[in-house]
N, C-alpha and C positions, 0 to 999 in steps of 0.2 A: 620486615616488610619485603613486599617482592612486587614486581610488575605481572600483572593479568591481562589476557584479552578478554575481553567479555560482551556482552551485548543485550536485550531484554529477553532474547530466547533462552539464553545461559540463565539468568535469574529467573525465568519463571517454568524452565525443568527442573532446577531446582525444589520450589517449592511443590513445585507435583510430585515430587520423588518424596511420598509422605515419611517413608522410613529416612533419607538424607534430612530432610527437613525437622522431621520434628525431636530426631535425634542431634542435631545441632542447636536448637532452643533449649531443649531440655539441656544440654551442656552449660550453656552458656546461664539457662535459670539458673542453674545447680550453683556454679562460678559465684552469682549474683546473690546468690541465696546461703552469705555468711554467716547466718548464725543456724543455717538448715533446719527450720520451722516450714518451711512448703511455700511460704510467701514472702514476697520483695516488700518491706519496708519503702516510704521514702528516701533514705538516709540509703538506703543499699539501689536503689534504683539510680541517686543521683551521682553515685560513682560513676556508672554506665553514660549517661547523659553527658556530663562534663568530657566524658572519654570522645564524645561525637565531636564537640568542638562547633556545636551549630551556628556560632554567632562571634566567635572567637575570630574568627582568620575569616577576610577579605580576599578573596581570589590568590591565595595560598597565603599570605601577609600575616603576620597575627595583627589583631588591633585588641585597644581597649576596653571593653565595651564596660556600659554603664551599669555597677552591681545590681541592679532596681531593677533592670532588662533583663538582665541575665538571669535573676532570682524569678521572672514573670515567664518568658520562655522556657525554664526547668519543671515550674508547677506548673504550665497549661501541659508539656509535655507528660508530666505523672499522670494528668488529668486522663489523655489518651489512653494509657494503661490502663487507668482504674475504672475499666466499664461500668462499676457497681456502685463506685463512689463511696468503698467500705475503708476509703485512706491504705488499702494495701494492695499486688498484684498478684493474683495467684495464675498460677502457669497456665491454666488455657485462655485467661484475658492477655499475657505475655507473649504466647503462640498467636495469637488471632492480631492482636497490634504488630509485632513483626510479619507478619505475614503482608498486612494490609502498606506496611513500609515499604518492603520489598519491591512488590506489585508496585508501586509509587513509582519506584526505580526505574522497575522494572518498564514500565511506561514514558518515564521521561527519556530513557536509554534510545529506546527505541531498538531495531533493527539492523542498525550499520555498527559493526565491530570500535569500542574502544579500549583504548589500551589506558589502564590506570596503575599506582600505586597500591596495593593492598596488605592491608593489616594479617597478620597471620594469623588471628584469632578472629575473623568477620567474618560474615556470612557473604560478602561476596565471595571470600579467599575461597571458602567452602563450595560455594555454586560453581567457580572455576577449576577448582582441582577435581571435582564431580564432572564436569564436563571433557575436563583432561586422560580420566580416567574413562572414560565412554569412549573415548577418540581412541585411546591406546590397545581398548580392549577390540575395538571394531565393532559394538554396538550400536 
């Protein structure tokens, strides 16, 4: 983990930066995609999911949440993935729901600089070291 600054402009150069971007999905399908058939299973997607912690932790706090809940937020979340509704994701329905995530972010962020904690495997860590690396180059 390390601290970012970031803001909605960083996230959505990011995703314009279609070579940073889609070469970051594609890593991270590849990751996801343990038995490397070309497509996320549920059972390989819900590693990912559980990794997000969406409903786990209360304003940083863990809490308990009720297995029923938990188990209904992970399947409406596949659901997202699964544009097709073929019970599996294949990478450019993976591409296009991360994207559509991002932008989510990307929008709630807004415009004023925040400083967060970030995973060294996320796609924000990526959007920031991308942006870090534009600053340094003078681009």
């Amino acid at each position: 983990m390390s601290v970012g600054l970031l803001d909605g402009a960083t996230i959505l150069g990011f995703i314009e930066d279609d070579e940073a971007f889609s070469s970051s999905v594609q890593d991270r399908f590849a990751y996801l995609d343990t038995n490397h058939d070309g497509i996320l299973s549920y059972s390989e997607m819900l590693k990912e999911l559980q990794s997000l912690r969406m409903i786990e932790t209360h304003f940083g706090v863990d809490v308990k949440p009720d297995p029923k809940e938990l188990a209904r937020v992970y399947d409406s979340s596949f659901v997202q993935f699964d544009r097709d509704s073929n019970g599996t994701v294949d990478f450019e329905e993976f591409k296009a729901e991360t994207k559509l995530m991002l932008l989510a972010m990307a929008d709630d962020l807004g415009f004023l600089p925040v400083q967060m904690i970030l995973d060294e495997d996320s796609f924000l860590k990526k959007a920031v070291d991308r942006e870090d690396m534009k600053l340094q180059s003078g681009v």
